[in-house]
N, C-alpha and C positions, 0 to 999 in steps of 0.2 A: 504494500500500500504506500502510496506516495506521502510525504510529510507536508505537511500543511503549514503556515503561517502567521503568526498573531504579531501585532504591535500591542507591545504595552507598555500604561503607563502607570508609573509610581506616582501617585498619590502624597503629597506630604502634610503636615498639620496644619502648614502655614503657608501661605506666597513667599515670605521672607526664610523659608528654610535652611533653605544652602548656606547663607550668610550668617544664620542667628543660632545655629543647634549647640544645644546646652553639649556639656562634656559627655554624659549618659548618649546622648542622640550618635554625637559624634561617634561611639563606642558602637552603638548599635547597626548606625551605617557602613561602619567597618566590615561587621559581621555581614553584612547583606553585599557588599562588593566581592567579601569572602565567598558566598554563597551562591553571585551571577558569575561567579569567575570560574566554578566548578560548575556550572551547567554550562557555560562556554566552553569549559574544556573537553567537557560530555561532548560538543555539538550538537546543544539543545538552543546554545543564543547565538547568532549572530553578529550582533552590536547592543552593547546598551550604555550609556552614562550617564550626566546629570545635563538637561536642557536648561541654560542659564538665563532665563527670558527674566529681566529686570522687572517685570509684572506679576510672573508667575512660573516659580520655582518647577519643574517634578524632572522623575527621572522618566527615562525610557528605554525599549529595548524591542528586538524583533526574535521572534522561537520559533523555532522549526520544530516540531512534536509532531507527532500521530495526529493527536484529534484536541479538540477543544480541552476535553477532559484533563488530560494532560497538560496542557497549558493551567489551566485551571489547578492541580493540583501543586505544580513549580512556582505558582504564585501564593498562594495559602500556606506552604511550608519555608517561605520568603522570612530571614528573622524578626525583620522589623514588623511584617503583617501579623503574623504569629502574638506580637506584644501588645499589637495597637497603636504602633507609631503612626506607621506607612497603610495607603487604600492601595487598592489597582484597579484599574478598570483596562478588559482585551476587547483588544476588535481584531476580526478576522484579516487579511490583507492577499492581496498576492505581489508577488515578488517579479514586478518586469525585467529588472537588473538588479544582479549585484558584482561585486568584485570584489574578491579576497584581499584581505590587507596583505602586502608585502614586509615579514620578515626580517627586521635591519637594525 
C-alpha cells in the first residue's frame, strides 16, 4: 500500500511561544524535537520545525504513514501533546514535489 501524507501543525499555548517558553516548556520542547527527530529517522517525517510568523508562532511538519491513523497516533504520543502543552491539528496533502536534502 502506498504511504500517504499529512501536514501538520503544532499547536502552541500562545502566539508568542517561541520567544516567551518558560525553562519547563523549553525542556519539554527538547523532548518533542527528540521525538520528531526519531520518526524522521524512522522515515515517518519528512521536514518539520518551528514557523516563525511574528503573528503566530507553531511548529510544522509533513509524515509519510500508512493511513490517517497512524498519523494520528505519532501525534498523540508527541511529549509535549501527551502533557498538554502543544495541540495538532492534520490535514491530508499530496506531495507534487519534493527533494531530498543534501548531506554536507
Amino acid at each position: 500500500m502506498a504511504k500517504q501524507y499529512f501536514y501538520i501543525r503544532l499547536i502552541p499555548p500562545r502566539p508568542t511561544f517561541a520567544s516567551d517558553m518558560s525553562v519547563e516548556e523549553r525542556a519539554l520542547m527538547q523532548q518533542h524535537v527528540g521525538y520528531f527527530r526519531g520518526l524522521f529517522d524512522q522515515g515517518k517525517v519528512l521536514i518539520f520545525g518551528p514557523v516563525l510568523d511574528p503573528t503566530d508562532n507553531f511548529g510544522m511538519g509533513v509524515l509519510e504513514v500508512d493511513d490517517l491513523a497512524e498519523a494520528e497516533r505519532c501525534m498523540a504520543q508527541d511529549p509535549t501533546v501527551l502533557v498538554g502543552l502543544n495541540r495538532f491539528r492534520i490535514s491530508p496533502m499530496v506531495v507534487g514535489a519534493a527533494r531530498a536534502r543534501e548531506q554536507g
